[in-house]
MARLO-506222 format. One line per 10 residues: number of its first residue (from 1); for each residue x, y, z of N, C-alpha, C. Coordinates in steps of 0.05 Angstrom, whole numbers. Atoms other than C-alpha are relative to their C-alpha. Layout:
residues N
NUM = X,Y,Z,X,Y,Z,X,Y,Z  ...
END
This chain:
residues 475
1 = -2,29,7,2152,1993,2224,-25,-16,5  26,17,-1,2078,1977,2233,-14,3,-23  17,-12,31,2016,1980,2193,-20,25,9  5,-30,3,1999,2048,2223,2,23,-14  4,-20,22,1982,2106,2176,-11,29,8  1,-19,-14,1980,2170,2197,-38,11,-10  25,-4,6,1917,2184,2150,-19,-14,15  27,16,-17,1880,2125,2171,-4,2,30  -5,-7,-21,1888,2154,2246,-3,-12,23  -1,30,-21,1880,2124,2312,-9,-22,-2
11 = 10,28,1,1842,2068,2288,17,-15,-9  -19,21,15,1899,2037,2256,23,-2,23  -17,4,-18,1933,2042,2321,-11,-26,13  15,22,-17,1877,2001,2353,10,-25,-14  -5,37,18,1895,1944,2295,21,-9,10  -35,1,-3,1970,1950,2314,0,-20,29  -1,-3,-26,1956,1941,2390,-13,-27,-2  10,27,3,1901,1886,2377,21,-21,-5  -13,26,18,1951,1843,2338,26,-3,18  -24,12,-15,2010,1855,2388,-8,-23,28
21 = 7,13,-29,1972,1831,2451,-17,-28,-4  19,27,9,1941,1767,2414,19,-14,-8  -10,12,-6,1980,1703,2418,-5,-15,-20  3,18,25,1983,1651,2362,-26,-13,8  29,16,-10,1914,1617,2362,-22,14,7  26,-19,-15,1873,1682,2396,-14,7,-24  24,-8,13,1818,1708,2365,-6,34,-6  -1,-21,3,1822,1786,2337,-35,-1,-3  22,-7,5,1751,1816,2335,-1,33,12  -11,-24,-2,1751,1888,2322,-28,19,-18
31 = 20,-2,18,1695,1935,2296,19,29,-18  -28,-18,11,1737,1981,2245,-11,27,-27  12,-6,37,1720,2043,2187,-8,-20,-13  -5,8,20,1695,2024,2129,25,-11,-13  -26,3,27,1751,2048,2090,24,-16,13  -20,13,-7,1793,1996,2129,6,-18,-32  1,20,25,1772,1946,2062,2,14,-21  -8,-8,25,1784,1997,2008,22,24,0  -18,-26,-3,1822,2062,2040,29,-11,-15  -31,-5,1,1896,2078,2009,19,-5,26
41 = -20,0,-36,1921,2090,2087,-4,-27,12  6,26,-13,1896,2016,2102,13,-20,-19  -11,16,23,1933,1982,2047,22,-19,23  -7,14,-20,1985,1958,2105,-12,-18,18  25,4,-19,1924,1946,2148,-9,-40,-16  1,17,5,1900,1897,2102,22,-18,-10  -24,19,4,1964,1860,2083,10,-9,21  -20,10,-25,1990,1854,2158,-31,-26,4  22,25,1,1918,1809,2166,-8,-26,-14  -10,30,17,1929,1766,2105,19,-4,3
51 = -18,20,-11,1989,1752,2125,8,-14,22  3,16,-24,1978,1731,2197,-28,-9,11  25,11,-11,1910,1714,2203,-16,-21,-23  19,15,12,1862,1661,2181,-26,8,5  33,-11,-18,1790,1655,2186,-13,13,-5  11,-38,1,1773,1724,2166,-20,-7,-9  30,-6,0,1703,1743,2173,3,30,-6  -2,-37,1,1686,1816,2148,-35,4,4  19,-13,1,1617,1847,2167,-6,23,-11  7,-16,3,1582,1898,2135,-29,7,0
61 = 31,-5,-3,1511,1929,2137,0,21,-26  6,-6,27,1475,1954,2067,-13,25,10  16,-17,-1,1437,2006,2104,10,29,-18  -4,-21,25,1425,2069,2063,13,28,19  -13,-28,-5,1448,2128,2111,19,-7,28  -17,12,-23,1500,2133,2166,-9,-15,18  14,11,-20,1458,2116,2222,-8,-43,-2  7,19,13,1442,2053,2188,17,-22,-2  -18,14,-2,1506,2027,2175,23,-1,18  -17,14,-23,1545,2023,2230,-3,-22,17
71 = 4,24,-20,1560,1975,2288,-7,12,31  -4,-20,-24,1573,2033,2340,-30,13,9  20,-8,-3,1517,2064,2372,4,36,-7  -3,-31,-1,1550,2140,2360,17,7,-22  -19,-10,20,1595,2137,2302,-7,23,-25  10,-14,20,1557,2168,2244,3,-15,-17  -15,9,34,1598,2127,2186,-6,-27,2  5,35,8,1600,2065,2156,26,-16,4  -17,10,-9,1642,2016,2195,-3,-36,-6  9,35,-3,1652,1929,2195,13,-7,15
81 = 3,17,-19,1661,1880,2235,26,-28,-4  -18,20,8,1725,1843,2232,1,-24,23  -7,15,-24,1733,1779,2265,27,-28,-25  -24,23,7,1806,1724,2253,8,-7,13  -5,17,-9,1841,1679,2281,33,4,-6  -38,-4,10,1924,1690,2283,15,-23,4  -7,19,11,1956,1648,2246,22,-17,17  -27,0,-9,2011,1604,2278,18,-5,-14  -21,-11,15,2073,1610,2258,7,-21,-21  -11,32,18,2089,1530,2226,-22,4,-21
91 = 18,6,27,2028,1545,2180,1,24,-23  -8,-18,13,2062,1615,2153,37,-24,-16  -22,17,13,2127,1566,2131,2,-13,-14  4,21,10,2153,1522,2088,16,9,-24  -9,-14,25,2183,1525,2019,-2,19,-11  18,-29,15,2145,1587,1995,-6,10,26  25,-17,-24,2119,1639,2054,-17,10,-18  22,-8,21,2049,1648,2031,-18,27,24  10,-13,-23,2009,1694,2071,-27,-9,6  18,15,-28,1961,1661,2124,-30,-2,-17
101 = 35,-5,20,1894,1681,2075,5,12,-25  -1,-19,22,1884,1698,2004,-38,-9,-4  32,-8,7,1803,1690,2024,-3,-2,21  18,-13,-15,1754,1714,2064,-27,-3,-3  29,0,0,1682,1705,2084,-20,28,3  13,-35,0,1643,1774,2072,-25,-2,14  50,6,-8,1567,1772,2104,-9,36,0  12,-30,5,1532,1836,2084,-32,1,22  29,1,-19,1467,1846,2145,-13,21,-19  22,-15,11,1406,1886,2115,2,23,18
111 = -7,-18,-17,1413,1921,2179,12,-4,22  -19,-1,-36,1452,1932,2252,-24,-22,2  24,13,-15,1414,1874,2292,-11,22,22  7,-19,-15,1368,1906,2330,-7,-18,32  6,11,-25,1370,1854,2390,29,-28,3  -15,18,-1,1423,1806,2413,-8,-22,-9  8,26,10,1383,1743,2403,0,-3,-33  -1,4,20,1377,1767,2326,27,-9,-1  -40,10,7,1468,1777,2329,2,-25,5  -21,29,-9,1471,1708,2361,-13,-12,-22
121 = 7,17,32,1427,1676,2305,10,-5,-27  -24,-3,20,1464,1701,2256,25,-4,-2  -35,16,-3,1532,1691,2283,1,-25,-6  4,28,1,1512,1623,2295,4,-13,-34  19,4,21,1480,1619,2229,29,-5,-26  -8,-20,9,1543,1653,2191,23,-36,6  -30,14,-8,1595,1601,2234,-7,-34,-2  8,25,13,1556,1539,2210,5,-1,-28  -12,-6,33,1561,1564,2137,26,-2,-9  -26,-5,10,1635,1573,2140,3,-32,10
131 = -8,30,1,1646,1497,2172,-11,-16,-16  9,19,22,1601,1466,2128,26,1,-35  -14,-2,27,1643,1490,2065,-27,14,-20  20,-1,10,1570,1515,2045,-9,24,-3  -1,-26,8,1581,1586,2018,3,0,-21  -16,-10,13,1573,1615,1961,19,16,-8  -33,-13,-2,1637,1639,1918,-3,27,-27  10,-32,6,1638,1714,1889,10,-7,-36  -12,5,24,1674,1667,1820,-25,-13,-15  16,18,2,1613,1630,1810,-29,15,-21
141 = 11,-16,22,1579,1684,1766,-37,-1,23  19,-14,-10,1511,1724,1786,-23,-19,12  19,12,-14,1473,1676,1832,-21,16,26  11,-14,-25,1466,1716,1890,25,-7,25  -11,15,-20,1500,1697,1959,-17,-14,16  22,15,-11,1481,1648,2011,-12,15,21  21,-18,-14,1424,1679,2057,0,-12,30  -6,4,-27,1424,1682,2128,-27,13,9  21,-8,-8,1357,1678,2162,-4,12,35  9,11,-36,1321,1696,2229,-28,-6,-8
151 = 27,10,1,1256,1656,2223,-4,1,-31  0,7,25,1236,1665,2158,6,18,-13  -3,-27,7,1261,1728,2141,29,5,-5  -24,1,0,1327,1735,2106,10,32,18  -17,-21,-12,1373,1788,2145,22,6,-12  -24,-5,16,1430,1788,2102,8,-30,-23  -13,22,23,1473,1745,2047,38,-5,15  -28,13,-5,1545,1710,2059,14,-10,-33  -24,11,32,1599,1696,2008,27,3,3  -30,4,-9,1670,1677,2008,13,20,-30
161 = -20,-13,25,1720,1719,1962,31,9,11  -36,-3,3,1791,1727,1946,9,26,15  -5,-20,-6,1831,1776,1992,32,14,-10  -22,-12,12,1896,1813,1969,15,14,16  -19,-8,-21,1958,1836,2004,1,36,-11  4,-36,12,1951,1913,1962,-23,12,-3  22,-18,3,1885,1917,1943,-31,-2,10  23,-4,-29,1815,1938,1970,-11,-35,-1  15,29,0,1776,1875,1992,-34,9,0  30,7,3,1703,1861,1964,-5,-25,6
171 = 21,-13,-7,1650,1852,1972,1,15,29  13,-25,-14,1621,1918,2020,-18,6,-6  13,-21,-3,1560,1944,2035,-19,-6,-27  13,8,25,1526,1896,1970,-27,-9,11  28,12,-9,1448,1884,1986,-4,-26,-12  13,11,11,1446,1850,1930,29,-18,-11  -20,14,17,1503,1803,1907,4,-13,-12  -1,7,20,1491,1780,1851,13,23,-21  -17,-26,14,1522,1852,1825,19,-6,10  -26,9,-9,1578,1835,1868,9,-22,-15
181 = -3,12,5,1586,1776,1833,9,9,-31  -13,-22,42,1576,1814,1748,25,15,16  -30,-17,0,1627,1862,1772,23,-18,10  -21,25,-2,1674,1802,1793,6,0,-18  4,16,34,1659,1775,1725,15,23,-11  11,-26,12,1659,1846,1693,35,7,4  -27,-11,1,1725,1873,1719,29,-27,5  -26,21,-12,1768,1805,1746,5,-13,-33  -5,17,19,1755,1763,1685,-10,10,-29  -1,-10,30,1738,1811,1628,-27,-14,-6
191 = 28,18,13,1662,1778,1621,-20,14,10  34,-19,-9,1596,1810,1614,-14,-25,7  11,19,-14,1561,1757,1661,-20,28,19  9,-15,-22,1498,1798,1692,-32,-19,5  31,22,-12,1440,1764,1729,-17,-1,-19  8,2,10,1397,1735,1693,18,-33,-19  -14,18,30,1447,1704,1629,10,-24,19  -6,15,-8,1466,1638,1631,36,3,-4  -30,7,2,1548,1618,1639,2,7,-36  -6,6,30,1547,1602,1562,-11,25,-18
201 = 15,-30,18,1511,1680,1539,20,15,9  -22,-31,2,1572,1717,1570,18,0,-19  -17,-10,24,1610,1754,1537,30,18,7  -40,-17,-12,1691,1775,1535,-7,26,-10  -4,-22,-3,1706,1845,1540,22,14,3  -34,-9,-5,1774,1880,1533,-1,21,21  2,-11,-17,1775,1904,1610,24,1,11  -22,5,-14,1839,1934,1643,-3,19,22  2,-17,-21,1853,1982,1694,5,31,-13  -8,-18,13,1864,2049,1690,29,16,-9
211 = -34,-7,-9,1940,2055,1706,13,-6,-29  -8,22,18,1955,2006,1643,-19,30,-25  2,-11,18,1918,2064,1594,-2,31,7  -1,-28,-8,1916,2137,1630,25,10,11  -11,-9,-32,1955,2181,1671,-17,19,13  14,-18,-21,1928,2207,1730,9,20,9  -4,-31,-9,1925,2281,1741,18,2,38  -6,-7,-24,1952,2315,1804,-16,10,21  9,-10,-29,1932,2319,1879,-7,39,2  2,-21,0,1901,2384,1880,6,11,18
221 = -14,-15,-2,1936,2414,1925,31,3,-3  -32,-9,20,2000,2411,1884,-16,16,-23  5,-16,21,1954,2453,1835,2,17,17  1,-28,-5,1937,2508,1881,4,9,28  -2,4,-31,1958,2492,1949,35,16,14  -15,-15,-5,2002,2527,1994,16,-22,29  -7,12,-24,2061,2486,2051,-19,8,31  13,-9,-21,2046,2489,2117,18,32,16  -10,-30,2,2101,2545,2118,1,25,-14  13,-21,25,2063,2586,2069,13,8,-25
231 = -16,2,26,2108,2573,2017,-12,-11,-24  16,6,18,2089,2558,1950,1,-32,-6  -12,21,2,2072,2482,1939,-17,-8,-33  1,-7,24,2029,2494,1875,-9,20,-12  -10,-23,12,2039,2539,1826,-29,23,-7  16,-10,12,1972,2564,1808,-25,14,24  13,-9,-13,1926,2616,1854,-33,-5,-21  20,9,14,1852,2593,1833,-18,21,3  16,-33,-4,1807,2651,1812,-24,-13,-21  24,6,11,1728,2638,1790,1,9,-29
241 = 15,-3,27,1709,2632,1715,-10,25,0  20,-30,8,1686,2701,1693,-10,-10,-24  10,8,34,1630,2697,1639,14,16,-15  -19,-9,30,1660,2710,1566,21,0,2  -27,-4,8,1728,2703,1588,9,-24,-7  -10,26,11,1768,2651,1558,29,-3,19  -27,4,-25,1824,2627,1615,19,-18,-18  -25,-1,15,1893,2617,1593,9,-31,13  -7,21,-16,1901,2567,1646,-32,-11,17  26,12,-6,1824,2526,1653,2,-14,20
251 = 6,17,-18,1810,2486,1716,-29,-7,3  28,5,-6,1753,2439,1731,0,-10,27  -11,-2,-29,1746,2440,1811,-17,-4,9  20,8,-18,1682,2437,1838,-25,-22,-9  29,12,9,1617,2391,1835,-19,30,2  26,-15,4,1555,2434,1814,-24,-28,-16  16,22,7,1503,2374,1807,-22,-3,-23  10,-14,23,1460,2412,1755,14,7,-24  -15,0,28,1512,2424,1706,19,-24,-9  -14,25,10,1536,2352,1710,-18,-20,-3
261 = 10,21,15,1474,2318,1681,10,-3,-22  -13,9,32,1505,2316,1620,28,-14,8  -31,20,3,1583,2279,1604,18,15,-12  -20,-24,7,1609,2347,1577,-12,29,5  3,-19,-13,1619,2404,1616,21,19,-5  -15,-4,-12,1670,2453,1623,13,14,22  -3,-12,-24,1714,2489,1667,-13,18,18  15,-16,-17,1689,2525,1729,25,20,7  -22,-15,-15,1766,2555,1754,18,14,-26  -22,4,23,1824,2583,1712,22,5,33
271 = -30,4,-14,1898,2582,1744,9,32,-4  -17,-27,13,1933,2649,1751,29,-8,15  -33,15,-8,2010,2624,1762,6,33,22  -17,-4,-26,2039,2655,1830,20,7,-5  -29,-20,9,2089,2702,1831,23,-6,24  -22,15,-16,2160,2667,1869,4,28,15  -19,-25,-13,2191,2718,1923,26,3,-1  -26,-12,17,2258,2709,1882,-3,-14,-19  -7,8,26,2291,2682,1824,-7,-31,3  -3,26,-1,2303,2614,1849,-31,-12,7
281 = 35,6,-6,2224,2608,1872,-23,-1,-20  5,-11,27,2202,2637,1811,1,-24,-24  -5,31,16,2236,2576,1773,-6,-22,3  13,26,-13,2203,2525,1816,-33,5,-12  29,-6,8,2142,2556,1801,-3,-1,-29  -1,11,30,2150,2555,1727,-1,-21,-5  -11,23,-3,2173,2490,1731,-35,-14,-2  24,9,-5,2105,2473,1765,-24,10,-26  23,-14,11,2061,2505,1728,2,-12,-34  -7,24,21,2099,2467,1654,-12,-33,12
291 = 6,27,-19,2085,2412,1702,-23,-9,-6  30,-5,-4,2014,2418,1715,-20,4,-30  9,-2,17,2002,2441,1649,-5,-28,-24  -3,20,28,2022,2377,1616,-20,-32,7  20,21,-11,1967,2333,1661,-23,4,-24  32,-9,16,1912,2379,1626,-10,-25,-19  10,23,10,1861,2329,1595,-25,13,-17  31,1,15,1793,2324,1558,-18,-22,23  12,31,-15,1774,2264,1603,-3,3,35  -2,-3,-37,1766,2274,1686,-23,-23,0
301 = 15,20,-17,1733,2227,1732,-9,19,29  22,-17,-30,1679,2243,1791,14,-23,29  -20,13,-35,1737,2228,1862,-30,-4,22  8,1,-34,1682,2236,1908,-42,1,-21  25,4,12,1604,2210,1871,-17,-6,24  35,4,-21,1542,2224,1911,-19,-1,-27  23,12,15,1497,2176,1873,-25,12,7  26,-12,2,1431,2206,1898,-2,24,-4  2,-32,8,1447,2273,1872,12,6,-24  -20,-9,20,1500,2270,1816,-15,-28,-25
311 = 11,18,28,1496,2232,1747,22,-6,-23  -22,20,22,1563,2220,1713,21,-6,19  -24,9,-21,1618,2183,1739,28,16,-22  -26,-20,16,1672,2215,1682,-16,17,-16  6,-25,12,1661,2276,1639,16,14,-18  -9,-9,21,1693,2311,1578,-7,29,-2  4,-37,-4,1712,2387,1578,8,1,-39  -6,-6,42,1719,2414,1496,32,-5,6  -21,-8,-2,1781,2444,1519,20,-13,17  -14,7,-13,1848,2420,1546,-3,6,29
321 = 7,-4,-28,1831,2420,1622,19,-5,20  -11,15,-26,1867,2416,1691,-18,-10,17  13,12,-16,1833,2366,1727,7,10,36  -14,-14,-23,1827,2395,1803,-20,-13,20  4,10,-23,1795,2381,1868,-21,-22,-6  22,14,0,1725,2343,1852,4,-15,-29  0,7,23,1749,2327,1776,21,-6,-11  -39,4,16,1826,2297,1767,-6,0,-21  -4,5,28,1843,2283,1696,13,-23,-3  -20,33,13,1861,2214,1662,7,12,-34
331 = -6,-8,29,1895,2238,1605,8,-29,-15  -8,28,17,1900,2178,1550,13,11,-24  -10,1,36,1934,2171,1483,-18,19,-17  14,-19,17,1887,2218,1442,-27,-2,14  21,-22,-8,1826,2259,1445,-28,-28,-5  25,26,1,1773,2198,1411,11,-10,17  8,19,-8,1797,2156,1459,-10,6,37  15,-2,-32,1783,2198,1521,-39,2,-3  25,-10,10,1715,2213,1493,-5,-25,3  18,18,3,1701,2138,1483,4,-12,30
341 = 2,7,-23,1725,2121,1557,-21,17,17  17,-15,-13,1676,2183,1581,-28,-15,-4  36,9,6,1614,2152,1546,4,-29,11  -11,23,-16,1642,2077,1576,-4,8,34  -7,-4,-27,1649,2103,1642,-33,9,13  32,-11,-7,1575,2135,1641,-26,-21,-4  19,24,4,1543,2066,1618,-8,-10,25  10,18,-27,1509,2020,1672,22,-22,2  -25,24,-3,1567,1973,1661,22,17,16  -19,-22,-18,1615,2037,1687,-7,5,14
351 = 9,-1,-20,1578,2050,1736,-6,-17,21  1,17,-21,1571,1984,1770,32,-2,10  -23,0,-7,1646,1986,1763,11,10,26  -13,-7,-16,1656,2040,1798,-9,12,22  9,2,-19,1603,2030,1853,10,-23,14  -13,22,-28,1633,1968,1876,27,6,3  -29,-7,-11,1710,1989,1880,-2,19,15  3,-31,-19,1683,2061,1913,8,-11,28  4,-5,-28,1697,2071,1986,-28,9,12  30,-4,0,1621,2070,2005,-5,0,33
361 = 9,-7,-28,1629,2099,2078,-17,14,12  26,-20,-15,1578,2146,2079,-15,0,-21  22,9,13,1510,2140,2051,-6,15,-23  -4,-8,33,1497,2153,1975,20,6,-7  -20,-9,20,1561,2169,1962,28,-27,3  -21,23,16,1623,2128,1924,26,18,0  -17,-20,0,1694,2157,1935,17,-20,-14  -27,9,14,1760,2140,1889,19,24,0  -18,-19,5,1812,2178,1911,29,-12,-28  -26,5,18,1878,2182,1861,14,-18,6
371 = -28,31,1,1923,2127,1894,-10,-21,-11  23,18,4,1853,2079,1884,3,11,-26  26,-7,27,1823,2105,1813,32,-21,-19  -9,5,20,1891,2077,1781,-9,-42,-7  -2,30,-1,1876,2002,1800,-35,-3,-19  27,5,8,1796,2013,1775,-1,-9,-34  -2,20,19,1780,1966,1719,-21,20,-20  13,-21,22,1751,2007,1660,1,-20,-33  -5,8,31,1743,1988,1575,27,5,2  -20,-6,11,1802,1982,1549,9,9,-28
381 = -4,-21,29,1804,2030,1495,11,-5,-19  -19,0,14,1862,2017,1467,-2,-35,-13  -1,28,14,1842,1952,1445,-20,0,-22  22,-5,11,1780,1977,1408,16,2,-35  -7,2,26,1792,1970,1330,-8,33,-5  10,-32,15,1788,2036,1283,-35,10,-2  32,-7,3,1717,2027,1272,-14,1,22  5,-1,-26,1694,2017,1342,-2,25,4  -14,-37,-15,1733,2081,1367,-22,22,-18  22,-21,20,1690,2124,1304,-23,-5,4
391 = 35,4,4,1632,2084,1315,-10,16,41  6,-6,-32,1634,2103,1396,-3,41,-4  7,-31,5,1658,2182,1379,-24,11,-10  25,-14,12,1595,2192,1339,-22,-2,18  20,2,-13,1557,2166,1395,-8,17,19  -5,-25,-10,1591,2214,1438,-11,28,-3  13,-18,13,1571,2264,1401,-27,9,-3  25,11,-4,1504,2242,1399,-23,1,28  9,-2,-23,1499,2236,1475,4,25,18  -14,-16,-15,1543,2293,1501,-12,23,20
401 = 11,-13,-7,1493,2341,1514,-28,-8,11  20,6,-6,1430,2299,1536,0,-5,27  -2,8,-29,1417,2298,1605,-3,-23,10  9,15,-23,1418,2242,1658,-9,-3,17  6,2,-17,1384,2219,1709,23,-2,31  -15,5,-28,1415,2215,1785,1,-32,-2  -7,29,6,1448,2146,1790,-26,-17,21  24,7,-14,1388,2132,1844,-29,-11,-10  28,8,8,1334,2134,1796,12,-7,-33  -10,21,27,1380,2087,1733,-17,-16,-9
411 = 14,14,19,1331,2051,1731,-31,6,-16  26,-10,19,1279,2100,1697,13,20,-9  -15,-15,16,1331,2137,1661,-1,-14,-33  8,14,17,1310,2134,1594,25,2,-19  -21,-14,9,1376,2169,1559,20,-24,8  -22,16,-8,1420,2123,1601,-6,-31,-13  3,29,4,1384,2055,1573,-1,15,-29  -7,-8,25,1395,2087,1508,23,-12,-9  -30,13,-1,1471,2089,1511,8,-21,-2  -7,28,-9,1470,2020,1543,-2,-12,-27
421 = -3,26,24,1441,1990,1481,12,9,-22  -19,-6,27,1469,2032,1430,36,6,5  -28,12,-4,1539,2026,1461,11,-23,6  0,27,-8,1539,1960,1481,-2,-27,-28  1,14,26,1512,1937,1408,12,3,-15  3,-12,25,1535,1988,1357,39,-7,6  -29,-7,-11,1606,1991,1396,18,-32,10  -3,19,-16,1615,1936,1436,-2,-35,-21  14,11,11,1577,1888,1384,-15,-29,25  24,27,-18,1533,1847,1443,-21,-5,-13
431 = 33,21,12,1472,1809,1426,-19,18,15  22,-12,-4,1408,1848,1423,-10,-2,32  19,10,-22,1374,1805,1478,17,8,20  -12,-8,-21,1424,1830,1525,-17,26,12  8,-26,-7,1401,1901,1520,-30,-1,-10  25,-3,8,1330,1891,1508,-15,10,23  23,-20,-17,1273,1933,1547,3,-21,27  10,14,-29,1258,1868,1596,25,-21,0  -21,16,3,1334,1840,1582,20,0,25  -9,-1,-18,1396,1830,1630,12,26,6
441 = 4,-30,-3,1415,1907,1623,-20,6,23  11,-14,-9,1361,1936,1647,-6,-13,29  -15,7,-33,1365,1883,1708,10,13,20  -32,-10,-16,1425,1911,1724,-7,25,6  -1,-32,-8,1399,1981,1727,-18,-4,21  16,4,-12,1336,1960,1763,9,-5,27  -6,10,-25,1375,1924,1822,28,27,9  -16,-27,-11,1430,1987,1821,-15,20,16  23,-18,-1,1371,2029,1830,-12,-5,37  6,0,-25,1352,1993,1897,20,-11,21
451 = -23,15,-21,1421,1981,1929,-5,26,20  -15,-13,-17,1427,2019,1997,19,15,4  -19,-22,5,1489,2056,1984,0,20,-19  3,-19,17,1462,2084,1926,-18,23,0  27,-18,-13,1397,2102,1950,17,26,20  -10,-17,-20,1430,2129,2010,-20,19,24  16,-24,-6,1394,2182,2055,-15,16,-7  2,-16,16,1368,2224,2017,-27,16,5  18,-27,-17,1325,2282,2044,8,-5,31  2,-6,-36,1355,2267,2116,17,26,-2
461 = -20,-17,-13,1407,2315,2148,22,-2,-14  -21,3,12,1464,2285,2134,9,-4,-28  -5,11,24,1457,2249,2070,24,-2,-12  -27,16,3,1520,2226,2073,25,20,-6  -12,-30,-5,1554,2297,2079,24,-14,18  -34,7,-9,1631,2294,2100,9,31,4  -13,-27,2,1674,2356,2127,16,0,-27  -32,-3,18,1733,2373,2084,23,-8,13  -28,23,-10,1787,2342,2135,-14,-25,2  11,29,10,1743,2276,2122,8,-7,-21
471 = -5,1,28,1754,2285,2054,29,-4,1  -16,3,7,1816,2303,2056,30,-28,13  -21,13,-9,1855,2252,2102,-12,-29,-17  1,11,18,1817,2201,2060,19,-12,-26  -24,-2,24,1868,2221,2005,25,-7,13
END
């Protein structure tokens, strides 16, 4: 009956415990995961706080590798900094119960302070901004946020934005927010608004989610996973690609970072269906395996993107595919239109998408597990006229096999500012000056290019490396 989650693990006990022993009026301040603001297992987490707290402050730090972004002196990961105020009860009442906050003040630091006198400057700094009324707001299209100095030297940005009783809360972990702001634009209100253009140069965009035009494949281990009583829980034992053979049952399962510069790949696994230890086991397993078979796609998405190493966020197999551990499947209405969401999804406009909704707890990398990827704001395909959809397939076609750069170095990817303008113009029909060489495009790749989470680590140790029970309680 709390908002404890078994995934999100003892730290969501600490929230529970905080919130019982604090009195109408006290003051919660708590330093918490990341994925408290975007995790699946924190979805309670954040709704028990908008609805009893005001005030809310969220900290985060932009730095590029674990070490960097924390608050802790030992954690490894990327954690913030919550601080609220609990609500009292006469201001939760009334005709309507509303819940206590539907905003929040975000402040992104450049880095951990490295001295108390900087934290108190900034706090200070941070708790004058919010009484003045003198923040900017994440609706207000690509300005930036407001800047928070020590001496003359900004240390971070501040900005107020809308919080939600279901879903993740942004801004996280934005150096730069004025991208926080286009992707506002970009996915909330359907408008290509990117730094640079004025109010009156954006442009509408038929943007929905993905739930509203896909379905999302299955948790891989209902493809090939076994109970904890070694019983069968899916149907399919996973056996390596042999060259020249053609698999009856294809899986795409692992990242290999080299064979995913391109946006069409295919399978690495095939399925060999599991043989029941009777009749009645036997039929479950069939069952599964009709099951499983009927996810198969052309279209998967990258659950777990390490930007300083990888280079597509979705990808297109020839063949009907089971999407599996590193590569679910969004199966859509037909074959053009997963093809035109793969080349969409690989643009700089898909990619800012689905760097700011990611779970960005560990350095260069962007995670969307399956409960997340359905809420993520994508083209909406299905709105695209006949000519569109043919004019995008051919582009597909066109691009499918040309390599990419690592999302780290977007903004000297020459292939990827290709796409941008010839899907953006030919497809899309935007105005030239958008996508021009020194236009607001290539902006947008330029400032992707030097965000902190994207960068990431990259030649340390860790470089933002996760076990597999990281990964997996994540999910």
């Amino acid at each position: 009956g709390t908002s404890y989650h078994g995934n999100a693990r003892v730290a969501s006990i600490f929230l529970v415990l905080a919130d019982r022993k604090l009195k109408e009026g006290g003051v919660l301040a708590v330093v918490m995961p990341l994925s408290l603001l975007s995790g699946e297992a924190w979805t309670r987490s954040r709704a028990m706080l908008a609805w009893k707290y005001t005030d809310i402050v969220v900290l985060t730090i932009a730095g590029a590798n674990s070490e960097e972004m924390s608050f802790s002196a030992d954690t490894g990961m990327g954690e913030c900094l919550l601080v609220a105020s609990k609500a009292k009860i006469g201001s939760m009442v009334g005709k309507e119960i509303k819940p206590a906050s539907d905003r929040a003040t975000f402040v992104i630091l450049n880095e951990r302070p490295a001295s108390q006198l900087l934290g108190a400057t900034a706090a200070r700094q941070i708790s004058l901004l919010i009484d003045s009324g003198n923040l900017r707001c994440i609706e207000e299209g690509p300005v930036g946020g407001t800047s928070i100095y020590f001496g003359d030297e900004v240390i971070g940005q501040a900005l107020s934005a809308p919080v939600t009783l279901s879903g993740a809360w942004n801004p996280t972990r934005v150096a730069d927010l004025a991208l926080a702001q286009s992707a506002y634009q970009l996915g909330s209100e359907g408008r290509l608004w990117l730094p640079s253009m004025s109010k009156g140069s954006a442009v509408k965009l038929p943007i929905t989610t993905v739930d509203k035009i896909a379905t999302v494949g299955p948790y891989h281990a209902d493809i090939d996973g076994l109970t904890q009583t070694r019983s069968i829980r899916g149907p399919f034992a996973r056996i390596a690609l042999a060259v020249n053979h053609v698999p009856t049952y294809p899986i795409l399962w692992e990242h290999d970072a080299c064979r995913e510069r391109t946006i069409a790949f295919e399978a690495d696994f095939e399925g060999a269906p599991r043989q029941g230890n009777d009749e009645f086991e036997q039929e479950q397993v069939d069952h599964k395996v009709s099951a499983i078979l009927e996810t198969a796609s052309h279209c998967h998405y990258n659950k777990d993107f390490r930007f300083n190493s990888q280079s597509t966020a979705m990808q297109y197999t020839q063949t009907l595919t089971i999407g599996g551990h590193a590569w679910p499947s969004l199966k859509l209405a037909s074959k053009d239109q997963e093809k035109v969401l793969v080349l969409w999804g690989n643009t700089s406009l898909g990619i800012l998408l689905y760097w700011y909704h990611s779970n960005k707890q560990q350095g260069g990398r962007g995670r969307i597990v399956l409960t997340s990827v359905i809420q993520l704001p994508v083209l909406d395909v299905g709105k695209l006229s006949k000519e569109q959809v043919n004019c995008a397939v051919k582009l597909f076609d066109d691009f499918k096999k040309r390599p990419l750069r690592t999302i780290n170095e977007i903004d000297q990817d020459e292939v990827r500012a290709e796409l941008d303008n010839r899907f953006c113009t030919e497809v899309l029909g935007v105005s030239a000056s958008i996508t021009h060489p020194e236009g607001p495009l290539a902006l947008l790749r330029h400032k992707l290019a030097k965000e902190p989470s994207i960068r990431g680590g990259k030649g340390s140790e860790d470089e933002g490396s996760s076990s597999d029970d990281e990964e997996s309680t994540e999910d």
